[in-house]
Chimera marker file (.cmm) of the C-alpha trace (Angstrom):
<marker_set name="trace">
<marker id="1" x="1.383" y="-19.431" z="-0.197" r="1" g="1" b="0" radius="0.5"/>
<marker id="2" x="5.215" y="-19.058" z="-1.346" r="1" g="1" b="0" radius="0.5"/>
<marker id="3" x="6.989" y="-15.912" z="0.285" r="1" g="1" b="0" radius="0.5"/>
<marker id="4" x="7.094" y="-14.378" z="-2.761" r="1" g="1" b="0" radius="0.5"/>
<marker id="5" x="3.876" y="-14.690" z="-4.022" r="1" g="1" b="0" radius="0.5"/>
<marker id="6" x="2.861" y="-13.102" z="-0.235" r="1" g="1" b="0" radius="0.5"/>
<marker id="7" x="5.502" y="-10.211" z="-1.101" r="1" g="1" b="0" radius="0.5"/>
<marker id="8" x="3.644" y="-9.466" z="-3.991" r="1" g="1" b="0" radius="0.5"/>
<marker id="9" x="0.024" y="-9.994" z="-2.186" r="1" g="1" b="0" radius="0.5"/>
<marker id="10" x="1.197" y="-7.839" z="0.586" r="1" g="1" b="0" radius="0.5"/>
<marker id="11" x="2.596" y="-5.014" z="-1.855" r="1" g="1" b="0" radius="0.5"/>
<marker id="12" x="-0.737" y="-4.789" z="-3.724" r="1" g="1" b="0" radius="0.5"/>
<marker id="13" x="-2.823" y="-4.510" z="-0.754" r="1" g="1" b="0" radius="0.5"/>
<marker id="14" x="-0.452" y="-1.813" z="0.659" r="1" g="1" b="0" radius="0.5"/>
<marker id="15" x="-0.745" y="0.269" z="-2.544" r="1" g="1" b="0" radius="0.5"/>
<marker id="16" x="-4.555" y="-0.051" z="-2.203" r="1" g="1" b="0" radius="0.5"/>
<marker id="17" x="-4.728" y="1.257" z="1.410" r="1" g="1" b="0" radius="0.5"/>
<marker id="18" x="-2.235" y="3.816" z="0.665" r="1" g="1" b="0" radius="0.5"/>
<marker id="19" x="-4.345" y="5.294" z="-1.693" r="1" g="1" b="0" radius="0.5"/>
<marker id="20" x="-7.718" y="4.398" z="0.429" r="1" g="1" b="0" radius="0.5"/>
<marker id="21" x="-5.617" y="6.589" z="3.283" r="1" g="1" b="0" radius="0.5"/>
<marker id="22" x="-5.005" y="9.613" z="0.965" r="1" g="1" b="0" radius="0.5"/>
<marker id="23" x="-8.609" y="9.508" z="0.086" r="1" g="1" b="0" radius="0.5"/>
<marker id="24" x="-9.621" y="9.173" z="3.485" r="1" g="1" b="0" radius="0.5"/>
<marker id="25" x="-7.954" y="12.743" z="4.470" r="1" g="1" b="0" radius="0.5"/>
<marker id="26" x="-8.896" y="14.324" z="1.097" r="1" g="1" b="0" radius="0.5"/>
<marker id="27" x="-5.743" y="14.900" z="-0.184" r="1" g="1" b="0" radius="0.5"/>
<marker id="28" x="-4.870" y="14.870" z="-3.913" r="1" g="1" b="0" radius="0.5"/>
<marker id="29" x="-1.971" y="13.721" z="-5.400" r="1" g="1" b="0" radius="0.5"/>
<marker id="30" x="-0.334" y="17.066" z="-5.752" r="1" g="1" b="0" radius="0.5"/>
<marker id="31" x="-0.546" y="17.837" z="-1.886" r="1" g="1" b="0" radius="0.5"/>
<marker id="32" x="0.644" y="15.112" z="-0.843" r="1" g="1" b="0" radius="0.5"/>
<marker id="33" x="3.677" y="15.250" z="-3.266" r="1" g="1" b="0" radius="0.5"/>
<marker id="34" x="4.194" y="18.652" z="-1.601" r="1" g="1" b="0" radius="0.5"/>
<marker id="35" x="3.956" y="17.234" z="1.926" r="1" g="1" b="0" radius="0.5"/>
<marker id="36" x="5.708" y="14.197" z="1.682" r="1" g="1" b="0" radius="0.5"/>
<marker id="37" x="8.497" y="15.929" z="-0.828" r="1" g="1" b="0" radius="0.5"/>
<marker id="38" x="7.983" y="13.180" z="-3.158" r="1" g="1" b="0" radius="0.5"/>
<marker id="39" x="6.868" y="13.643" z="-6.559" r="1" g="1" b="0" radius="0.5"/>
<marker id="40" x="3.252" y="12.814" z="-7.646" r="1" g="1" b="0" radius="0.5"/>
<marker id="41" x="4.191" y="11.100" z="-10.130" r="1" g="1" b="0" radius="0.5"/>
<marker id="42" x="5.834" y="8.149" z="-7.750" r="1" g="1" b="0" radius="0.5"/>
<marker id="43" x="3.359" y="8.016" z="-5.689" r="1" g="1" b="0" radius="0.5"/>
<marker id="44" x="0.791" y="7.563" z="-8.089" r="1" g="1" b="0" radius="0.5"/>
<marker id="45" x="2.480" y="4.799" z="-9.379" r="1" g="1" b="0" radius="0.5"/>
<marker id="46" x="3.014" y="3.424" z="-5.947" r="1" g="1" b="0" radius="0.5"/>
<marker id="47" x="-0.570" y="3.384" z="-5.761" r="1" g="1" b="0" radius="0.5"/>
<marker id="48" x="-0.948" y="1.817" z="-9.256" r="1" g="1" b="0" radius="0.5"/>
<marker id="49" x="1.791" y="-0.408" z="-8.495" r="1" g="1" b="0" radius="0.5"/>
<marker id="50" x="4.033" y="0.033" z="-11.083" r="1" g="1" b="0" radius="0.5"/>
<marker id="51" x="6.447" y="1.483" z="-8.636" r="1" g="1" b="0" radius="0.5"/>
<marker id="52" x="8.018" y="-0.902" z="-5.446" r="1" g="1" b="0" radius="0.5"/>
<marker id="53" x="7.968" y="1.967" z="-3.142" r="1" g="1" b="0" radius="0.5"/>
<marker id="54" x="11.725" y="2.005" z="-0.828" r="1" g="1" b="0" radius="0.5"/>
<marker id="55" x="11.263" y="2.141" z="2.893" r="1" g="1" b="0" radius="0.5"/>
<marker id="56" x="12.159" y="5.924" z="2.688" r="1" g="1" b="0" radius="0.5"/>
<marker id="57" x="9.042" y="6.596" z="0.119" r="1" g="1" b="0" radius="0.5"/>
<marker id="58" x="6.886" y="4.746" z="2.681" r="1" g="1" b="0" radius="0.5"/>
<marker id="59" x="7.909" y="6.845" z="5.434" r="1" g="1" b="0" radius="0.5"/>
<marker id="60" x="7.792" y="9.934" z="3.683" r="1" g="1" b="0" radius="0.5"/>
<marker id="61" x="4.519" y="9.100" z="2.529" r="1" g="1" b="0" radius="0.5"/>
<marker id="62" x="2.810" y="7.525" z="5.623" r="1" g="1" b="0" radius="0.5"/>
<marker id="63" x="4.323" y="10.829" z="7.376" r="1" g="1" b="0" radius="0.5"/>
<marker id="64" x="2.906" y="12.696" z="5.379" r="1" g="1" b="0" radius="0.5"/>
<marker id="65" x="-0.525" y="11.685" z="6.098" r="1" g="1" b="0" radius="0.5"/>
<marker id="66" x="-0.126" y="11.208" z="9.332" r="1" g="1" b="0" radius="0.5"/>
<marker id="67" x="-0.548" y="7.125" z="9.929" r="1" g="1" b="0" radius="0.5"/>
<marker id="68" x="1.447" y="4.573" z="11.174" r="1" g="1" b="0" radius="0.5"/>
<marker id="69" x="3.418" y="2.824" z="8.280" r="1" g="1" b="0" radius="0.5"/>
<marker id="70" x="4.197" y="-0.150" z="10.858" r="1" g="1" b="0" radius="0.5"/>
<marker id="71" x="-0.295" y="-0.853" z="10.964" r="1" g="1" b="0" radius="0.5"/>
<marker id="72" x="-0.331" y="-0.036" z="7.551" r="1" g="1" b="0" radius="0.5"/>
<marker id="73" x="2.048" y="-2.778" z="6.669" r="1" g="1" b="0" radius="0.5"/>
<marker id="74" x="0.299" y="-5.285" z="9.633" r="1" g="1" b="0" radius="0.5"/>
<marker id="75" x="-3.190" y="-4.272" z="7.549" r="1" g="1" b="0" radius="0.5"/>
<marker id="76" x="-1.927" y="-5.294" z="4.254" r="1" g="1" b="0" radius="0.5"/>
<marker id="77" x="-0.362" y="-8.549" z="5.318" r="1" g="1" b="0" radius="0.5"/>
<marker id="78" x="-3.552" y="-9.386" z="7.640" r="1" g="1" b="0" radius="0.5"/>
<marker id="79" x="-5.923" y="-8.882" z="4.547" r="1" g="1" b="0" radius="0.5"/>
<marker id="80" x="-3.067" y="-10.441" z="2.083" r="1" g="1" b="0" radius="0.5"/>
<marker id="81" x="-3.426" y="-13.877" z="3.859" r="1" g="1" b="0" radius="0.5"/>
<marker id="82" x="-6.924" y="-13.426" z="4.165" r="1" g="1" b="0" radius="0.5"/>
<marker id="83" x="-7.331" y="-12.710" z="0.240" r="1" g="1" b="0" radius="0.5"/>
<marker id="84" x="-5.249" y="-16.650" z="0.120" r="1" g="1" b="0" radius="0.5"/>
<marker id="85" x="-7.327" y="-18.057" z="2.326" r="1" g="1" b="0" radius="0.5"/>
<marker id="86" x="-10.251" y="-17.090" z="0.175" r="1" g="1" b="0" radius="0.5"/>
<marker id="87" x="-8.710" y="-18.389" z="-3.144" r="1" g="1" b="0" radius="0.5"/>
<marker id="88" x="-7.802" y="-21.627" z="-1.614" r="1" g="1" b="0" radius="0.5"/>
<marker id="89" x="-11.423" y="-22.360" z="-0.653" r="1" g="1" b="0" radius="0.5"/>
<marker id="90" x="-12.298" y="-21.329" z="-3.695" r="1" g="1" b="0" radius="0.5"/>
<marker id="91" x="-10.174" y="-23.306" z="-5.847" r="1" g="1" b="0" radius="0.5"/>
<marker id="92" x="-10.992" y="-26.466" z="-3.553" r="1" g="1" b="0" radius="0.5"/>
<marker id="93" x="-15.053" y="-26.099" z="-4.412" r="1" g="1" b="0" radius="0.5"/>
<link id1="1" id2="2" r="1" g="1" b="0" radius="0.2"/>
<link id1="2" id2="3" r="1" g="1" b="0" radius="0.2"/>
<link id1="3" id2="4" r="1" g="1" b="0" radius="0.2"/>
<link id1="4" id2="5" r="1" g="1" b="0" radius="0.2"/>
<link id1="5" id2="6" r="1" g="1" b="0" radius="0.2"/>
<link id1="6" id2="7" r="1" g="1" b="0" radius="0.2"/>
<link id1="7" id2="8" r="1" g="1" b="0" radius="0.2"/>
<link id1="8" id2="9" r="1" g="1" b="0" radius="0.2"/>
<link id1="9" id2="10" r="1" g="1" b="0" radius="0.2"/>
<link id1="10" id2="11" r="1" g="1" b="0" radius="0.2"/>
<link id1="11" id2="12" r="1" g="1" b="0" radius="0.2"/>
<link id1="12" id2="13" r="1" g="1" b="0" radius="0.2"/>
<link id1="13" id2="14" r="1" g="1" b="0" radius="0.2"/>
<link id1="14" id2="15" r="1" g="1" b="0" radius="0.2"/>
<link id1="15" id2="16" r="1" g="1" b="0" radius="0.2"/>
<link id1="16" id2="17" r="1" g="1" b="0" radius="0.2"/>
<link id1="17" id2="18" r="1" g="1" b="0" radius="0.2"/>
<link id1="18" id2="19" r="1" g="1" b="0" radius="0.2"/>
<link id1="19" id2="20" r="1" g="1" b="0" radius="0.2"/>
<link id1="20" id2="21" r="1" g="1" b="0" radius="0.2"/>
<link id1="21" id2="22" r="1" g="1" b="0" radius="0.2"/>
<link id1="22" id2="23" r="1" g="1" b="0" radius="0.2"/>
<link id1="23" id2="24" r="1" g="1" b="0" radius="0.2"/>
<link id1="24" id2="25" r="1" g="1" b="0" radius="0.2"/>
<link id1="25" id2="26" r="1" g="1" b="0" radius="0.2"/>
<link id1="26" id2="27" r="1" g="1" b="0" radius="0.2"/>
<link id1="27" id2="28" r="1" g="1" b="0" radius="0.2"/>
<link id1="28" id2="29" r="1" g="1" b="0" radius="0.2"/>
<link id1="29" id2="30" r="1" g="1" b="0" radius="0.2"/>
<link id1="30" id2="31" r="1" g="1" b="0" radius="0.2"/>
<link id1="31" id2="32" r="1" g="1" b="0" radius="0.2"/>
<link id1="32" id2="33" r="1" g="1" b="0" radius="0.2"/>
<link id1="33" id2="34" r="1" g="1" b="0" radius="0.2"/>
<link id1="34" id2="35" r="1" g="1" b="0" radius="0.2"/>
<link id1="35" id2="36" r="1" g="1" b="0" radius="0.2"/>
<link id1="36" id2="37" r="1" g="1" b="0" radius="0.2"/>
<link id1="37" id2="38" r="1" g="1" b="0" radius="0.2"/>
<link id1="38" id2="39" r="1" g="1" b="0" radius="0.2"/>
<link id1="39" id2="40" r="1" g="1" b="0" radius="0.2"/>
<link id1="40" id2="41" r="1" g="1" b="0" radius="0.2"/>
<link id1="41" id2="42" r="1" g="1" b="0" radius="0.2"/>
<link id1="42" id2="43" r="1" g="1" b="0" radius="0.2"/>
<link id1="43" id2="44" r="1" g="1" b="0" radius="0.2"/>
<link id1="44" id2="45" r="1" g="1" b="0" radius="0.2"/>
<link id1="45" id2="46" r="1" g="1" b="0" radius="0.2"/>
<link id1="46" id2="47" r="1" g="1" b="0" radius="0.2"/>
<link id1="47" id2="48" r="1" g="1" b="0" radius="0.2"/>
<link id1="48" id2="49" r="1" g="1" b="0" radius="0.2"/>
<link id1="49" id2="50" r="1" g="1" b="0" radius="0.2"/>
<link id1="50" id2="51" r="1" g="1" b="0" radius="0.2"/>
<link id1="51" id2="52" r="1" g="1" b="0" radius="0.2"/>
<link id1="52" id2="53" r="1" g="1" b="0" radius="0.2"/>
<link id1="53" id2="54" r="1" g="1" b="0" radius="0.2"/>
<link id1="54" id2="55" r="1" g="1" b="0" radius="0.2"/>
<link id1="55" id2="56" r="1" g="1" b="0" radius="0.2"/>
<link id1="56" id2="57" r="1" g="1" b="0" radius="0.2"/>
<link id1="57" id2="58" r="1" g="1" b="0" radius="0.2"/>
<link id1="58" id2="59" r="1" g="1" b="0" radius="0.2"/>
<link id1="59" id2="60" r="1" g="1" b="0" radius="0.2"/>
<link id1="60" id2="61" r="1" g="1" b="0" radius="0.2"/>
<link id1="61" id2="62" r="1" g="1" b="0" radius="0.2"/>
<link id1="62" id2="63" r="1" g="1" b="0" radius="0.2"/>
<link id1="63" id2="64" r="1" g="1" b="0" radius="0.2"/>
<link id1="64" id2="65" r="1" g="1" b="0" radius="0.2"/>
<link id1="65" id2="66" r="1" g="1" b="0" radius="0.2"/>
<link id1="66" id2="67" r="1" g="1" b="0" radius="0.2"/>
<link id1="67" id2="68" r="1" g="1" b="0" radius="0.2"/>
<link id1="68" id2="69" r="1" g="1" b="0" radius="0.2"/>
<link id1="69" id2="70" r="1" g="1" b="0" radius="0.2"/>
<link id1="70" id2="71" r="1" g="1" b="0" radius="0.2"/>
<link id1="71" id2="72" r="1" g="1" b="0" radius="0.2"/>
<link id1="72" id2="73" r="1" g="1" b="0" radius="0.2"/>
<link id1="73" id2="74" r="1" g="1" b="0" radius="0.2"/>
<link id1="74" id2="75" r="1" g="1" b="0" radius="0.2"/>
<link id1="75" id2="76" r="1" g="1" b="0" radius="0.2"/>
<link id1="76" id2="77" r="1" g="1" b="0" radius="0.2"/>
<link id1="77" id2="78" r="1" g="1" b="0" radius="0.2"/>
<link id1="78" id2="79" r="1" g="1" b="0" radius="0.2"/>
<link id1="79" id2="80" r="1" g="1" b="0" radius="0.2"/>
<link id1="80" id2="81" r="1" g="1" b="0" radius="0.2"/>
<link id1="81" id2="82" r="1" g="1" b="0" radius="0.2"/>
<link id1="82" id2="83" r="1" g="1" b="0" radius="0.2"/>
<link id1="83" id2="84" r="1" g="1" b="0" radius="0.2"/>
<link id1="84" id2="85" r="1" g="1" b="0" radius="0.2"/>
<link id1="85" id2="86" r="1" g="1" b="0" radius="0.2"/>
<link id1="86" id2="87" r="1" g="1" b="0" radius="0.2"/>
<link id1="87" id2="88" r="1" g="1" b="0" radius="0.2"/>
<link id1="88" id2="89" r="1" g="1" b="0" radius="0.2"/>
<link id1="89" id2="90" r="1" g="1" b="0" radius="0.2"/>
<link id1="90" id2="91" r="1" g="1" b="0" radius="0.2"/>
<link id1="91" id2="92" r="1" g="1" b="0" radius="0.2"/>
<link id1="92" id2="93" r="1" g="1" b="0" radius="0.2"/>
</marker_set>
């Protein structure tokens, strides 16, 4: 896998557990754009990923919530690779 298409695999999965996280505690979009002091709007597209969040929305965010934005990043990029592992077996079948 090309670093960029693992930039992109790794973003995606990031926005996913982001969201997952905010579930997780039961907070809505609105409190956590009052606890993170970032509008809802961003970080709903963060979590649709039409937004590349900056390493200052990250840490806002994760802060926010309370988890570690350094595991959160090592989770994406574990299950990133693991996703194009998957599709390379697949595509060799």
């Amino acid at each position: 896998m090309s670093n960029e298409k693992l930039t992109v695999a790794i973003g995606s999965q990031l926005a996913v557990i982001l969201k997952t996280e905010r579930e997780k505690r039961d907070l809505s979009l609105k409190a956590l754009a009052a606890k993170s002091g970032i509008s809802r709007q961003t970080i709903s597209y963060v979590e649709q990923e039409v937004q590349s969040p900056s390493l200052d929305t990250l840490l806002r965010i994760t802060l926010a919530m309370e988890v570690d934005l350094a595991k959160i990043i090592a989770r994406a990029h574990k299950r990133a690779l693991k996703a194009a592992t998957l599709v390379k077996v697949e595509s060799k079948k």
